[in-house]
C-alpha positions as a printed NumPy array, in Angstrom:
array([[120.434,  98.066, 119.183],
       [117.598,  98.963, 116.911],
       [114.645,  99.545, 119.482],
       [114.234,  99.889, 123.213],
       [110.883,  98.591, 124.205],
       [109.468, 100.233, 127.245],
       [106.676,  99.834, 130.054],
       [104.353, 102.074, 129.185],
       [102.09 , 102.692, 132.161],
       [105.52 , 102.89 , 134.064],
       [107.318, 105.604, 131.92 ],
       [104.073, 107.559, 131.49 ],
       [101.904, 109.789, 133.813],
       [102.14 , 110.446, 137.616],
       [104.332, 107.071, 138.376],
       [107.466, 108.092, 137.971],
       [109.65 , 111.302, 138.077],
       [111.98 , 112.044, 135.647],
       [114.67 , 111.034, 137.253],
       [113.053, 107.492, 137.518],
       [112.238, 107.419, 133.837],
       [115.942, 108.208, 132.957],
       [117.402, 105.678, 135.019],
       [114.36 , 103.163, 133.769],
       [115.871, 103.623, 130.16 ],
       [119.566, 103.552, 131.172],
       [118.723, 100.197, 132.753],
       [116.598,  98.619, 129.88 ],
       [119.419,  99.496, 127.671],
       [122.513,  97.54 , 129.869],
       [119.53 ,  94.845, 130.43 ],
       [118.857,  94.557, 126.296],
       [123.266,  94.355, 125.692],
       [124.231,  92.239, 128.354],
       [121.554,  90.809, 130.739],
       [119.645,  87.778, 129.347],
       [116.35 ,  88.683, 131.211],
       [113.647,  87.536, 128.083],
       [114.759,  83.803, 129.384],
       [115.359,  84.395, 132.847],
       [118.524,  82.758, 132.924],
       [120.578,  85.639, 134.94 ],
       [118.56 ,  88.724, 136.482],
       [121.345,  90.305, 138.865],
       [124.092,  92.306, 137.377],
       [126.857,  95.07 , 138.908],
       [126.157,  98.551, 137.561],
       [127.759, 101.81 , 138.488],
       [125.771, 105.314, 137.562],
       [129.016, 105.815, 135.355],
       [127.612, 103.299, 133.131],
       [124.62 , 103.813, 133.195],
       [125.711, 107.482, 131.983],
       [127.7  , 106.245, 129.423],
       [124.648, 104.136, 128.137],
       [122.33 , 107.341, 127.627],
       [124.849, 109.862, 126.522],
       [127.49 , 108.124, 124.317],
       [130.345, 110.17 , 125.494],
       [133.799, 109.596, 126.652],
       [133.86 , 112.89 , 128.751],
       [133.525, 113.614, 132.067],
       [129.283, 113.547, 132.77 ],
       [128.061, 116.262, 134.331],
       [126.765, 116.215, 138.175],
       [123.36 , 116.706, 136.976],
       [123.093, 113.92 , 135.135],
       [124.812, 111.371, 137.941],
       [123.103, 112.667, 140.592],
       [119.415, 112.01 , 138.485],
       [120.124, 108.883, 137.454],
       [121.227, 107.677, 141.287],
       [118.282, 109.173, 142.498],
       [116.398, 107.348, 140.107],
       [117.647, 103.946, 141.213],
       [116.102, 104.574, 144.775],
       [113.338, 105.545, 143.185],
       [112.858, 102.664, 140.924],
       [113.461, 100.598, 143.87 ],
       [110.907, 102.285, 145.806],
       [108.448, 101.24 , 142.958],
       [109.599,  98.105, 142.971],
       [110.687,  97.789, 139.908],
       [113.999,  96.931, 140.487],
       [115.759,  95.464, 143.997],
       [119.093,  96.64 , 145.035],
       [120.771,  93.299, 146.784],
       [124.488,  95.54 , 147.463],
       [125.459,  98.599, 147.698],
       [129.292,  98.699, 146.901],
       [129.452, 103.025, 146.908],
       [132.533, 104.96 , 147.528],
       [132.93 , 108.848, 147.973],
       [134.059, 108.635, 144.485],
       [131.696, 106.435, 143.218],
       [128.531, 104.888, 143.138],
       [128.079, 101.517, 142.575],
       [125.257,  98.866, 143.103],
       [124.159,  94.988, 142.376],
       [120.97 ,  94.861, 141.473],
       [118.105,  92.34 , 140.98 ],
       [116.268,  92.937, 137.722],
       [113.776,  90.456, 137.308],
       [110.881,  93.271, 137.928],
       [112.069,  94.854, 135.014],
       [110.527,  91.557, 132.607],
       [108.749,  92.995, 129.922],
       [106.107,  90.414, 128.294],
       [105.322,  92.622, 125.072],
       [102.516,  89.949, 124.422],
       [100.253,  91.125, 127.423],
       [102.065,  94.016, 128.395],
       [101.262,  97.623, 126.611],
       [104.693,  98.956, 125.916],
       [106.508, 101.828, 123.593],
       [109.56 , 101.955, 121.396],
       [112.296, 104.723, 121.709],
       [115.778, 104.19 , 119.279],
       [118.935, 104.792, 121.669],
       [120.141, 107.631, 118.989],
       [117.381, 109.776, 119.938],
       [118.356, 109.576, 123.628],
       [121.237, 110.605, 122.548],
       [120.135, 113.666, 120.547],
       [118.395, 115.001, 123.093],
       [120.819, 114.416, 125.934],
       [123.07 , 115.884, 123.379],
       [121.762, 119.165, 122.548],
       [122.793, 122.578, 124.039],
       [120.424, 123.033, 126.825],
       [120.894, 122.919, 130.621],
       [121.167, 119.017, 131.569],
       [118.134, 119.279, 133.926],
       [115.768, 120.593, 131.191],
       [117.113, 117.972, 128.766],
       [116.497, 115.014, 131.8  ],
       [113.165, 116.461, 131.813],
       [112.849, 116.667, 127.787],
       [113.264, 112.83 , 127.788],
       [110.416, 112.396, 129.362],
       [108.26 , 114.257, 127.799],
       [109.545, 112.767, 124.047],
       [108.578, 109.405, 125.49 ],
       [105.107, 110.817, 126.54 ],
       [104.741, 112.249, 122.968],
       [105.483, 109.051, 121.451],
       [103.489, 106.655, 123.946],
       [100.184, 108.976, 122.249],
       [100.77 , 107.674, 118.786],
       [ 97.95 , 105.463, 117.091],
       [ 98.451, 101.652, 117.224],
       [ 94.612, 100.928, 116.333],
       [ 94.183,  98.399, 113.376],
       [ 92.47 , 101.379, 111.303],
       [ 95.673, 102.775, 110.858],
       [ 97.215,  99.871, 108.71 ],
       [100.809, 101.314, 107.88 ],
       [100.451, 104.469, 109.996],
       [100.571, 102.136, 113.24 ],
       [102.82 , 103.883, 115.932],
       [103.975, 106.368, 113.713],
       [100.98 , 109.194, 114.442],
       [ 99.688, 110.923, 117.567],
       [ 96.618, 113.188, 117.737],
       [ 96.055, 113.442, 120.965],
       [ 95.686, 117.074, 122.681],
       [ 98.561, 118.813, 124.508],
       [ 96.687, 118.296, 127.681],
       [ 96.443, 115.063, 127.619],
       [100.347, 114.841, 126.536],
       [100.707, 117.337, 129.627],
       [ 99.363, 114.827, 131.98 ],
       [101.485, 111.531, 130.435],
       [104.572, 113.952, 130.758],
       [103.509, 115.15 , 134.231],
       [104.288, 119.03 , 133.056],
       [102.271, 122.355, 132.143],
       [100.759, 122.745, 128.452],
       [103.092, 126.102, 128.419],
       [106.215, 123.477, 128.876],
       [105.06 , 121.069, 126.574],
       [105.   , 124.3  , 123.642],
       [108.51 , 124.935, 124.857],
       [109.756, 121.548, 124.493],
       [107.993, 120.808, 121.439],
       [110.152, 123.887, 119.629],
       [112.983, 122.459, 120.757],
       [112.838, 118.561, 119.704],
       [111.238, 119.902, 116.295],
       [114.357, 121.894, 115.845],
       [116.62 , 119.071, 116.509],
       [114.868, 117.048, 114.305],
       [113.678, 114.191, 116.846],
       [109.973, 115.127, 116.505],
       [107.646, 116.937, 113.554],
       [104.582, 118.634, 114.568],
       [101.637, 119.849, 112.105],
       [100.115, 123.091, 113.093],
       [ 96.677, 123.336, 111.685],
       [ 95.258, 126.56 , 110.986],
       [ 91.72 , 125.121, 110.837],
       [ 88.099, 124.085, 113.094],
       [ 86.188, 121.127, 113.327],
       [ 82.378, 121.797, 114.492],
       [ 81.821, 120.213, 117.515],
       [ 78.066, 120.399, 117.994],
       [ 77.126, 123.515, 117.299],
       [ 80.19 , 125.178, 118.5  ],
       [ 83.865, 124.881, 115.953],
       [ 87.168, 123.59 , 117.674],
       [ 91.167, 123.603, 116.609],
       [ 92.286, 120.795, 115.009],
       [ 94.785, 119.009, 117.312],
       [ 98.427, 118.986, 116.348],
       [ 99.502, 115.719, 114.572],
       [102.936, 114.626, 116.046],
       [105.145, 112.313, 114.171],
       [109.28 , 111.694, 115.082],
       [110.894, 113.877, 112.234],
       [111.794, 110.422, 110.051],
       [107.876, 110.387, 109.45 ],
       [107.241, 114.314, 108.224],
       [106.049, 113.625, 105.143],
       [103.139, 111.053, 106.382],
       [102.45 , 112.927, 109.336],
       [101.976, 116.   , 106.385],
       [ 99.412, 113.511, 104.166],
       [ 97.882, 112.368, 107.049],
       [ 97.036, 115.464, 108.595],
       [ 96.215, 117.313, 105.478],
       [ 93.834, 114.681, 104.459],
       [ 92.164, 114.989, 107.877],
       [ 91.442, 118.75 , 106.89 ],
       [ 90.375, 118.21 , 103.868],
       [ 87.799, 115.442, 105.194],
       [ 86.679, 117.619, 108.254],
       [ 88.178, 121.209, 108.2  ],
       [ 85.609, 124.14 , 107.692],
       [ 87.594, 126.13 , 106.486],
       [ 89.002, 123.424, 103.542],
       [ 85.309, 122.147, 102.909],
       [ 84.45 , 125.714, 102.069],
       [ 87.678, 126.209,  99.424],
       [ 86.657, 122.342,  98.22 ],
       [ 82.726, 123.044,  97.234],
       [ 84.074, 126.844,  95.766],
       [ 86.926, 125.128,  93.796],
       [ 84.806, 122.152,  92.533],
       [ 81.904, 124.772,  91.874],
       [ 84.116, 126.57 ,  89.95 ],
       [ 85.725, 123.883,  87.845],
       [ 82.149, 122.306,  87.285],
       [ 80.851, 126.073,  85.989],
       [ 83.931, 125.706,  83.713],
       [ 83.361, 122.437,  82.406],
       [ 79.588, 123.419,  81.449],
       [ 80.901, 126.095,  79.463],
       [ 83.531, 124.395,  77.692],
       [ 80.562, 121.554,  77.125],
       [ 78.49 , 124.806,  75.276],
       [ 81.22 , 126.229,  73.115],
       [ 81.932, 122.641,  72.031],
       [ 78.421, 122.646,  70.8  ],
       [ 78.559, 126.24 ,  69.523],
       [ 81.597, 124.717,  67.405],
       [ 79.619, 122.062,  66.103],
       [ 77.156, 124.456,  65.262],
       [ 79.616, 126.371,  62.743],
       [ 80.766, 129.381,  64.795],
       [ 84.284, 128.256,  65.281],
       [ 85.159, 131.306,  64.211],
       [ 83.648, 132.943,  66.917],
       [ 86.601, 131.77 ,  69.309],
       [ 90.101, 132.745,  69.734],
       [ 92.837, 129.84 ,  69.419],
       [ 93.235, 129.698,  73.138],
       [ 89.64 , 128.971,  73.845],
       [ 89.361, 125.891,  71.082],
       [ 92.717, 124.533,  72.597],
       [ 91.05 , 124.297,  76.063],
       [ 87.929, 122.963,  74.372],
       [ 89.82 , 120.363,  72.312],
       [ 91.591, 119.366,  75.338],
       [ 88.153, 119.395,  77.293],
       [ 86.498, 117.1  ,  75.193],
       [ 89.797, 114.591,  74.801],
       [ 89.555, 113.53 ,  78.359],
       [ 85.813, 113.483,  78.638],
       [ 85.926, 111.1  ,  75.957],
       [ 88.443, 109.194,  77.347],
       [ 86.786, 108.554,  80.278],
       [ 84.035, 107.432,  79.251],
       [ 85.939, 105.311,  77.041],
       [ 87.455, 103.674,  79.912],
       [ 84.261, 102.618,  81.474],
       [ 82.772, 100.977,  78.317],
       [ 85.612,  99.134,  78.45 ],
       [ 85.822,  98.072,  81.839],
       [ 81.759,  97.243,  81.643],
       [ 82.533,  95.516,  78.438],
       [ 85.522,  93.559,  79.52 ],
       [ 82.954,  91.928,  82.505],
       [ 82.283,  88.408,  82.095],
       [ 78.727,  88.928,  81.957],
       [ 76.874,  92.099,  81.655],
       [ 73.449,  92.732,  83.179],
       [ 70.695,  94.834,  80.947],
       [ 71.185,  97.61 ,  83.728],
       [ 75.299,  97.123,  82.472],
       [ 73.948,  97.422,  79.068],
       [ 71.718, 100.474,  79.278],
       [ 74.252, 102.089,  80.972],
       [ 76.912, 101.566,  78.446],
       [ 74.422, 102.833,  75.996],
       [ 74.153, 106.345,  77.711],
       [ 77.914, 106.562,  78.243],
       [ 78.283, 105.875,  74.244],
       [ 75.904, 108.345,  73.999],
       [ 77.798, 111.185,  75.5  ],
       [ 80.889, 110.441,  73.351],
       [ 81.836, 113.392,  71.003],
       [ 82.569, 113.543,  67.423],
       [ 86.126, 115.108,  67.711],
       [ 86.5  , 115.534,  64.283],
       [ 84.915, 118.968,  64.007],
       [ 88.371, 119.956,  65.382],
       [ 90.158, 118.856,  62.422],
       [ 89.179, 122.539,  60.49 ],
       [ 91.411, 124.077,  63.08 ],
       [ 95.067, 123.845,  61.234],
       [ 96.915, 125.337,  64.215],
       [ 95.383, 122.239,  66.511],
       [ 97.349, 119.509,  63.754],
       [100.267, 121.743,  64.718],
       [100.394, 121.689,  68.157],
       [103.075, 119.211,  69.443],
       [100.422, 118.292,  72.549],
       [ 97.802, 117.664,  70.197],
       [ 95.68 , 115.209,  71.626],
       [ 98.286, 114.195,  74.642],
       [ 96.497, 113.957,  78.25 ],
       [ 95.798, 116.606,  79.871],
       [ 96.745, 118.017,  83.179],
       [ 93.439, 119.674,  84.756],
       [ 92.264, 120.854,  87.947],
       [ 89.472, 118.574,  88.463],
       [ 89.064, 114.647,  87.054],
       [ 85.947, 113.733,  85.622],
       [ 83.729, 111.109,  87.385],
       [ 81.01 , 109.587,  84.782],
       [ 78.362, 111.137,  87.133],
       [ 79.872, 113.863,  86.114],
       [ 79.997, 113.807,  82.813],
       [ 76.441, 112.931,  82.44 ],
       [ 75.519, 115.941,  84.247],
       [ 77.104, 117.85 ,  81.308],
       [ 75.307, 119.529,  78.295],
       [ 74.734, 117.832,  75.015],
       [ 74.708, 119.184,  71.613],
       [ 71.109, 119.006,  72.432],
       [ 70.963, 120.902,  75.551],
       [ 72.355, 124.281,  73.888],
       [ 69.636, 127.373,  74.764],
       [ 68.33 , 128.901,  71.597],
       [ 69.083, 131.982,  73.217],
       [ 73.02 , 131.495,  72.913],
       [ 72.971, 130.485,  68.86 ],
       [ 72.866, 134.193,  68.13 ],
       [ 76.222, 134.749,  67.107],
       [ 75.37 , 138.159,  67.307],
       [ 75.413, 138.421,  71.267],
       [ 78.282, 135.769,  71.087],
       [ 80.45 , 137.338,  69.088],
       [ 80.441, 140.933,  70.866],
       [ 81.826, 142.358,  74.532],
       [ 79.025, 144.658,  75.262],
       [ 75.557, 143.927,  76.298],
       [ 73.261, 143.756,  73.35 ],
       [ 70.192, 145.98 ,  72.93 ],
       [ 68.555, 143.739,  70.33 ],
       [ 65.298, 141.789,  72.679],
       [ 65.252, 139.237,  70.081],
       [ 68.726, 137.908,  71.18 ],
       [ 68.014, 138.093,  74.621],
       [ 66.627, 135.597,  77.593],
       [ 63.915, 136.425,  79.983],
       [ 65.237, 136.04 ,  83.382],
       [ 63.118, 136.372,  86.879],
       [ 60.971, 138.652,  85.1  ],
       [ 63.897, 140.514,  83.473],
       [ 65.737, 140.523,  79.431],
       [ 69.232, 139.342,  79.961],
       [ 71.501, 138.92 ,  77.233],
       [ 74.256, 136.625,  77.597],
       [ 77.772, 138.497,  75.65 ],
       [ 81.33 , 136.25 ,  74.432],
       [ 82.833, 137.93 ,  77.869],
       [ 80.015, 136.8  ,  79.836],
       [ 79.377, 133.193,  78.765],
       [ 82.175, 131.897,  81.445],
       [ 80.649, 132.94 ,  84.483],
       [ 76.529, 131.811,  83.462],
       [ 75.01 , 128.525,  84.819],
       [ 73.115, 128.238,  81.786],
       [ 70.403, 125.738,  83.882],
       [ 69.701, 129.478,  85.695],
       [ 68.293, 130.642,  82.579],
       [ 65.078, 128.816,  82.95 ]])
């Protein structure tokens, strides 16, 4: 049996115990092997609890008291809901035995909201060394936890395999305490039935920050459950939006001052640089150029291209480098990555790039090589820029940490 489909507004919430949601699944499982009840052809059928135990455990032994004496209390109380109808009662003192009408146990999974449990997992966690009663109970709360994943369309090929929703509300579909549902949780994430991300990190809400909810997955689905949630902080965390605007900050600061010792380079102070530094440049300038290449090409390989197209083809060309002023580095020709891509922290978008300094753009102020070339501040005025009323010079150690657009 691959799936067992279940009622959902029957096996969640206040509606039954349970005991009635452990019988429920026993019964759906001898109804999906041997009772024909999607064509209505037979709905009555002979079942003892011994079967039904043997359908939710998977075990030859002996079943423990506990578990017989749930599951026959959760035939009355199935009856009670009318959900099934108990015609006979063919008991002994040694057994328990009943014939039972099951046609109010039809499932019509066109109109009908429903959830899917796999028989293994019953098995799992009626398997697993806790007491039987807590286990009974740990049932239903795993089919509460999964009757909370997403089925909306927005999900595409997440559907059913996600859940968001709080631990109170999971509390109230599993008719147990918030405290319980922690305790459970531990225990089906370390059998490996469900996987549960923790986040560490607020939403605002208003004016006022929340937790971000758990995301619940069954184990199978960690690693989606992992993207998903992850990409959900980075969209809407405070904490992650913070790290995101210092890290892109940070690269962007970089990039402008690669863009300026490019143009110091082309300049003729080459020299100025260690090996290290023109490596990063090279690299630098390799993938800006390439992506701009890319989008000439992509406007140019456009059946027809508007004179917006055009001018805007013309500005990309524009920011193309000459690469060649590399060539006077021999240790560059050497390298064995020499013009390979390049792994870097942040991927250019053309917006971008445009926002990046030309040879143009270079202050006169930085041509001294001079102030370039040394690690202490200089005391020459001529070399230096006035800066909210004050000289600042800008020194080789110094250049990677100035936004040069501050200067004026």
């Amino acid at each position: 049996m691959d799936k067992l489909f279940l009622k959902k507004d029957l096996v969640t919430g206040f509606n039954l115990t349970q005991d009635g949601v452990l019988a429920y699944i026993a019964l759906r499982i001898i109804i999906d092997e041997s009772i024909p009840l999607y064509n209505k052809s037979s709905t009555v059928d002979c079942v003892s609890v011994n079967r039904m135990a043997y359908t939710i455990v998977a075990s030859q032994e002996k079943y423990e008291k506990v578990l017989l004496d749930s599951l026959q209390r959760g035939i009355f109380e199935l009856q009670l809901a009318n959900v099934i109808q108990i015609l006979q009662d063919f008991s002994t003192k040694t057994s328990n035995e009943y014939l039972i009408d099951f046609s109010g146990m039809y499932l019509d999974t066109e109109k009908e909201q429903f959830i899917t449990i796999f028989p293994n997992e019953i098995h799992i966690i009626l398997g697993c060394a806790e007491i039987m009663k807590k286990k009974i109970s740990m049932l239903k709360y795993f089919v509460a936890v999964v009757s909370t994943f997403n089925w909306s369309k927005n999900m595409r090929k997440l559907q059913g395999r996600i859940g968001t929703m709080s631990m109170e509300f999971i509390a109230l579909q599993a008719d147990i305490s918030p405290r319980t549902c922690i305790r459970y949780n531990e225990i089906l994430s370390k059998i490996k039935i469900i996987y549960i991300y923790k986040s560490n990190d607020k939403v605002r809400d208003g004016d006022k920050l929340r937790q971000i909810k758990n995301c619940y997955s069954r184990y199978a689905d960690k690693e989606i459950c992992e993207d998903y949630a992850s990409n959900y902080e980075n969209w809407y965390g405070v904490k992650h939006k913070i790290l995101l605007t210092q890290k892109n900050k940070e690269q962007a600061d970089n990039n402008r001052r690669l863009a300026q010792i490019y143009n110091r380079i082309c300049e003729g102070y080459g020299d100025t640089y260690d090996k290290e530094t023109i490596r990063k440049v090279q690299k630098y300038i390799t993938n800006k150029n390439r992506t701009l290449q890319q989008e000439i090409d992509a406007k140019r390989a456009q059946e027809y291209m508007t004179d917006s197209d055009r001018r805007w083809v013309e500005k990309l060309e524009f920011q193309i480098k000459d690469e060649s002023v590399f060539e006077q580095f021999d240790f560059l020709k050497a390298d064995d990555n020499w013009g390979e891509p390049v792994s870097m922290e942040h991927d250019f978008s053309i917006e971008e790039i445009l926002d990046m300094p030309t040879e143009g753009e270079v202050q006169m102020n930085l041509t001294n090589i001079d102030c370039i070339g040394q690690n202490d501040l200089c005391k020459n005025k001529s070399h230096c820029a006035n800066l909210h009323g004050e000289l600042f010079c800008v020194t080789k150690k110094d250049l990677g940490f100035i936004d040069i657009d501050d200067l004026y």
